[in-house]
N, C-alpha and C positions, 0 to 999 in steps of 0.2 A: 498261340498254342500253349496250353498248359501244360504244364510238366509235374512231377512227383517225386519223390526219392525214398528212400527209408531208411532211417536212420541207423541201424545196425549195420550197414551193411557199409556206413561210411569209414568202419573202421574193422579190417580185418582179423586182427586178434577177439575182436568180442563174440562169444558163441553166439549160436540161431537158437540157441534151446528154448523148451516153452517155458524154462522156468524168467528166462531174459526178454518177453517180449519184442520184436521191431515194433516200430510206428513208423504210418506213413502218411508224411507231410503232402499236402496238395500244393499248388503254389500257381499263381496266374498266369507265370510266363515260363519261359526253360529254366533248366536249373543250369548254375555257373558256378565251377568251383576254379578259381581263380589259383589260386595253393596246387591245384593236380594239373596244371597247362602245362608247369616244364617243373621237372625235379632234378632236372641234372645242370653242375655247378658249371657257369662259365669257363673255357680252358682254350690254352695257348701253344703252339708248339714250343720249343725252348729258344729256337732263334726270333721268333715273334716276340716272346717272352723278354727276353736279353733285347730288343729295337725297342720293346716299350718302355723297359726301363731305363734303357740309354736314352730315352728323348725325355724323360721326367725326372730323372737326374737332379736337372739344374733348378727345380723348382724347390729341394727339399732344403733343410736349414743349413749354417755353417757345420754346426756341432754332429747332424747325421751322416754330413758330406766326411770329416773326417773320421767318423767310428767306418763307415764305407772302406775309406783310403787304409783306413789301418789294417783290416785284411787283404784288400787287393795292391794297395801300393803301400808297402810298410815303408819304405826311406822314402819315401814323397814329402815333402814341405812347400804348399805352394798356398795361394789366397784360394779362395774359394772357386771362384767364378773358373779359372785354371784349374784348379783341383776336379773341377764337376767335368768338364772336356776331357782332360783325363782319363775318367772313371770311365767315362761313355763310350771313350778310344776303346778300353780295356773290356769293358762289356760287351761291346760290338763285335769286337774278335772272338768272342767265345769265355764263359764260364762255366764249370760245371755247377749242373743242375742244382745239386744241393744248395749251390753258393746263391741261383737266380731265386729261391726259397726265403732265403735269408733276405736279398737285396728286395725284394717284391713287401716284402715287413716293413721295410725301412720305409721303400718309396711310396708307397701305397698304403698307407697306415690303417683307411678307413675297410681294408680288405680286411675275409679274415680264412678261415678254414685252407689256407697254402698249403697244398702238397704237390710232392710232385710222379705222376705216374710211370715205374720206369719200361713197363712194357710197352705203352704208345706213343713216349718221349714227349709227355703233356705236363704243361704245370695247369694245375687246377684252383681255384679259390670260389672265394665267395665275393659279392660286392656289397658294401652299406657296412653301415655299423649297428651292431649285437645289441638287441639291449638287455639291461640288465634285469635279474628276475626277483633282484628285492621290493 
């Protein structure tokens, strides 16, 4: 089945005017826009949020395990591997939101767009990594 589209109309802010022409593309089979199947950003309730992070925890370096412990366990001193159990104990029981913002940075590096929404108690992000536009 052939399909068609016009080009103006793929992008809302561009006028219809005659001074702007549309064109309209034929094409042999349907058309697929791939970009408009889903525009909304994966998201997590905050106790989902704080299980996920407490289970990848122990996977992130020594030096992020301690910049972690230094907000949530300040007089903590312990080796890693015990530092990350820890952390996970203390996650698991609850952080606030702001804090699972933060820690989702840390643990999740290749995320990016983290907020957190306080009306529907969602943390939100993106997954992949950005690339750059130089």
């Amino acid at each position: 089945m052939a399909g068609s589209f016009r080009l103006a109309s793929l992008n809302p802010l561009l006028p219809l005017a005659d001074s702007f022409p549309a064109t309209t593309i034929k094409t042999p089979g349907p058309v697929y826009f791939p970009i408009f199947e889903s525009s909304a950003m994966p998201y997590l309730k905050c106790h989902e949020a704080g299980e996920r992070i407490a289970s990848a925890i122990h996977t992130v370096s020594a030096g992020a395990l301690h910049e972690i412990a230094s907000d949530l366990l300040p007089e903590t001193r312990a080796e890693p591997a015990r530092l990350a159990t820890e952390l996970a104990a203390t996650v698991r029981r609850g952080v606030a939101p702001e804090l699972l913002v933060d820690l989702w940075n840390v643990v999740f590096p290749e995320d990016h767009d983290v907020w957190f929404n306080e009306e529907t108690n969602e943390l939100h992000y993106e997954t992949g990594l950005v690339e750059s536009a130089d």
